[in-house]
Structure formats: C-alpha cells, structure tokens
Jmol script that loads the backbone (N, CA, C; Angstrom):
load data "model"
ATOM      1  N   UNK A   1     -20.268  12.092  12.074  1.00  0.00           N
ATOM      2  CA  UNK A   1     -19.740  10.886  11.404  1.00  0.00           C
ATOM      3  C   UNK A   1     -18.258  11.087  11.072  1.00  0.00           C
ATOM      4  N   UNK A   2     -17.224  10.169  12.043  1.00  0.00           N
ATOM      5  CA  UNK A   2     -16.542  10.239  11.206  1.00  0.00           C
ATOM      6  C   UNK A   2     -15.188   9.121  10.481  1.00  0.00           C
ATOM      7  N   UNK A   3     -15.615   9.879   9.406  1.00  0.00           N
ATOM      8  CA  UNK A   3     -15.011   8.218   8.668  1.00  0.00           C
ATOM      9  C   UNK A   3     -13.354   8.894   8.406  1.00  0.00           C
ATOM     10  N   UNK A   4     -12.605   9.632   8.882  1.00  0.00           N
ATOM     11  CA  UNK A   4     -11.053   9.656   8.944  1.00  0.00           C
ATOM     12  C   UNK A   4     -10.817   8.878   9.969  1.00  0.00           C
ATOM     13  N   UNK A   5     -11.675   8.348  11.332  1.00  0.00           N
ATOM     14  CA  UNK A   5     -11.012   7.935  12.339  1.00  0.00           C
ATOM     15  C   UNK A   5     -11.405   6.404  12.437  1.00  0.00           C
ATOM     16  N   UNK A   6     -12.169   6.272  11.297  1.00  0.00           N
ATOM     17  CA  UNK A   6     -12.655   4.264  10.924  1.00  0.00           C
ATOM     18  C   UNK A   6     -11.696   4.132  10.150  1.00  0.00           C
ATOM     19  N   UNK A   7     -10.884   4.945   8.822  1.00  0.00           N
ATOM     20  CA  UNK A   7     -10.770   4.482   7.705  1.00  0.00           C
ATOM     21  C   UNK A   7      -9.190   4.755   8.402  1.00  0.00           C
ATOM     22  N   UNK A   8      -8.454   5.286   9.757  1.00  0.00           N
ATOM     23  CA  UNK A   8      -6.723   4.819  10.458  1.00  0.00           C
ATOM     24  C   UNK A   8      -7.320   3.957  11.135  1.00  0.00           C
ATOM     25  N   UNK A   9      -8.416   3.158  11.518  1.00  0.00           N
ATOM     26  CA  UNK A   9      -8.567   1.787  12.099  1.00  0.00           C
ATOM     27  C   UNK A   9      -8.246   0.579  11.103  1.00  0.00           C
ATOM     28  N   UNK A  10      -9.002   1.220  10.200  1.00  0.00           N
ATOM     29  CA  UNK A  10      -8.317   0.053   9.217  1.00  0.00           C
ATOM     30  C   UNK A  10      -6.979  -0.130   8.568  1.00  0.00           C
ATOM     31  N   UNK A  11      -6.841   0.942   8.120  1.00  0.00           N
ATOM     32  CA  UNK A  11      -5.455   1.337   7.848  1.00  0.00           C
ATOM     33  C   UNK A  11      -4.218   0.174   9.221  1.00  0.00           C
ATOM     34  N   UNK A  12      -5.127   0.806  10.142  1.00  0.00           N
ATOM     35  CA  UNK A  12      -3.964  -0.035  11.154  1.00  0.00           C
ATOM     36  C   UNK A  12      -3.828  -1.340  11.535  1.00  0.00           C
ATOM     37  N   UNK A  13      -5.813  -1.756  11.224  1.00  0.00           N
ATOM     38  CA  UNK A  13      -5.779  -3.165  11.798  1.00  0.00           C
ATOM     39  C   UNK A  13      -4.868  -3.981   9.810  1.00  0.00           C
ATOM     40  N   UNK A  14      -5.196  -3.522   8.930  1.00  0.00           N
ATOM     41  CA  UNK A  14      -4.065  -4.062   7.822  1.00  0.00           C
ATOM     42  C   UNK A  14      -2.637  -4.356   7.575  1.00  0.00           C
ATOM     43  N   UNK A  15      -2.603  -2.942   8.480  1.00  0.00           N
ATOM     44  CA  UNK A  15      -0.311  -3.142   8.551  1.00  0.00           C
ATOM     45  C   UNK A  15      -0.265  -4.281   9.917  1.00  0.00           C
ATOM     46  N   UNK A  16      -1.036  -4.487  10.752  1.00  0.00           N
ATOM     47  CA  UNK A  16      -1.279  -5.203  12.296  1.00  0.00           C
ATOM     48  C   UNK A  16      -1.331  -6.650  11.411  1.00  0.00           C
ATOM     49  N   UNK A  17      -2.214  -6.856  10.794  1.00  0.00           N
ATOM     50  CA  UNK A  17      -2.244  -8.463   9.529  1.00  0.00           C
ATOM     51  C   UNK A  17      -0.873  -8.611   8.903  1.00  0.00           C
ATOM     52  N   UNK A  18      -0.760  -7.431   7.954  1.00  0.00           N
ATOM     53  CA  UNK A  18       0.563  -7.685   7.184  1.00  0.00           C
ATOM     54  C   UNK A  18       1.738  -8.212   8.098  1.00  0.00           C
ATOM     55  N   UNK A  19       1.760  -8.039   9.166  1.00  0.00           N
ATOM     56  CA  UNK A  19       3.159  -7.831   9.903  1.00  0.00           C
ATOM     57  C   UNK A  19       2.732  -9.409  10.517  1.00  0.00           C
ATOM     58  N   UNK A  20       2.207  -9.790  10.489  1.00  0.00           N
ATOM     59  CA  UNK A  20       1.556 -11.000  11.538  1.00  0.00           C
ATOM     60  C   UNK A  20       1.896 -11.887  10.401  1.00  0.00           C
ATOM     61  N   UNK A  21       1.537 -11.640   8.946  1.00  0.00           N
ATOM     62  CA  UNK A  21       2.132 -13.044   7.758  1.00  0.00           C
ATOM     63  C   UNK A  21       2.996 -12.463   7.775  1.00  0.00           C
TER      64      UNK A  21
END
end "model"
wireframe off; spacefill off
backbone 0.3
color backbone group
C-alpha cells in the first residue's frame, strides 16, 4: 500500500485546479 504515491497525486491534481482558477 502505498499512500506517499496517492497522497503526490493529489497534491498534484490540487496545484493542476489551483492554476486552472
């Protein structure tokens, strides 16, 4: 399981949103 390589998916899909507003 691993949740360091879900939790830079999210990390990335968030700055990927931020930058989009």
């Amino acid at each position: 399981f691993q949740s360091n390589k879900y939790f830079g998916a999210l990390v990335f899909l968030g700055i990927l949103i931020a930058k989009l507003m």
